[in-house]
C-alpha positions in Angstrom: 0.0 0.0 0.0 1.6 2.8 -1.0 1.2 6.5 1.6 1.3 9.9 -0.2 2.6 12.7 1.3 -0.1 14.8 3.1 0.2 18.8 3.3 -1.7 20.6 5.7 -3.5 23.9 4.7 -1.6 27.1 4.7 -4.1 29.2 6.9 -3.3 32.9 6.9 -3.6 33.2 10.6 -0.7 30.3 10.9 1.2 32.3 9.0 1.0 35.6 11.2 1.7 33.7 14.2 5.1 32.2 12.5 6.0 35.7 10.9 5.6 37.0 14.5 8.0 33.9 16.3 10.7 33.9 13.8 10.9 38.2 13.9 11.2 38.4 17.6 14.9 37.0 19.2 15.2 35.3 22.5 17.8 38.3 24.0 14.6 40.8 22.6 12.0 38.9 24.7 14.2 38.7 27.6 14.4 42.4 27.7 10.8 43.2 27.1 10.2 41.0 29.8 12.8 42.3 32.4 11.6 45.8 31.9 8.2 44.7 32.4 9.4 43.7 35.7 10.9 46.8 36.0 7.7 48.5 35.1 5.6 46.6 37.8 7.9 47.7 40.1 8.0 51.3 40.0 4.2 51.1 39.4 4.2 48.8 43.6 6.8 51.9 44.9 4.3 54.8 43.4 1.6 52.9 45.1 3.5 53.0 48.6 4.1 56.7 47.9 0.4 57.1 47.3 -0.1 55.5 50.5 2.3 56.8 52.3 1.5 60.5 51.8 -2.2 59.8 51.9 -3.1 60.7 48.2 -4.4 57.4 48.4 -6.3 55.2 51.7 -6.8 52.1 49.9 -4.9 49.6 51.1 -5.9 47.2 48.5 -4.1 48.3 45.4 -1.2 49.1 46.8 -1.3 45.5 48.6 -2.0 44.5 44.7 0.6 46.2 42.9 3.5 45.2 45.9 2.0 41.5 45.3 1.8 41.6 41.3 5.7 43.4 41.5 6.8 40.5 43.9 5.2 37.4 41.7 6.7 38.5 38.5 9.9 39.3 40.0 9.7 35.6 41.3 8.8 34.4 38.1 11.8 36.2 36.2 14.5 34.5 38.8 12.8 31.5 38.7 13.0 31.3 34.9 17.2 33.5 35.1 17.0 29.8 37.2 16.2 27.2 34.5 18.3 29.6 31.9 21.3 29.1 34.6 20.8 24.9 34.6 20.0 24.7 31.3 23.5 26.4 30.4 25.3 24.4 32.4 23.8 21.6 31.7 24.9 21.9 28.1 28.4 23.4 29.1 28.6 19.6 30.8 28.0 18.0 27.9 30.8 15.8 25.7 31.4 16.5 22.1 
């Protein structure tokens, strides 16, 4: 029995998304991502200033924004983390 070679489709909305991956670097995400990071942080410190001056008295959002500055900041050395393994895991590697 003989098997013929089967192409999927070529949707245009597969094509964006792979336009998109392959225009973007790794080095490029890691920066938009660490100055997110960066972002959320001064966004939690304005909060505390708000709070701590009175401009703003809810608690809340400036619980929030600390909270949402401290998870991402988590999540960014957790993944610096797997980057770190991941290199040395190659760099033990035989050739």
């Amino acid at each position: 029995m003989k098997v013929e070679t089967f192409q999927l489709p070529q949707f245009p909305e597969n094509n964006k998304i792979n336009e998109k991956k392959t225009s973007t670097s790794f080095t490029e995400i890691l920066k938009e991502s660490i100055n997110k990071v960066s972002a959320l942080e001064k966004e939690a410190d304005e909060e505390i200033k708000k709070l701590a001056t009175m401009e703003n008295k809810d608690i809340h959002t400036t619980m929030i924004a600390v909270e949402k500055a401290d998870m991402t900041f988590q999540l960014m050395m957790q993944i610096r983390n797997k980057i770190i393994s991941a290199y040395e895991e190659i760099m033990r590697m035989q050739v």
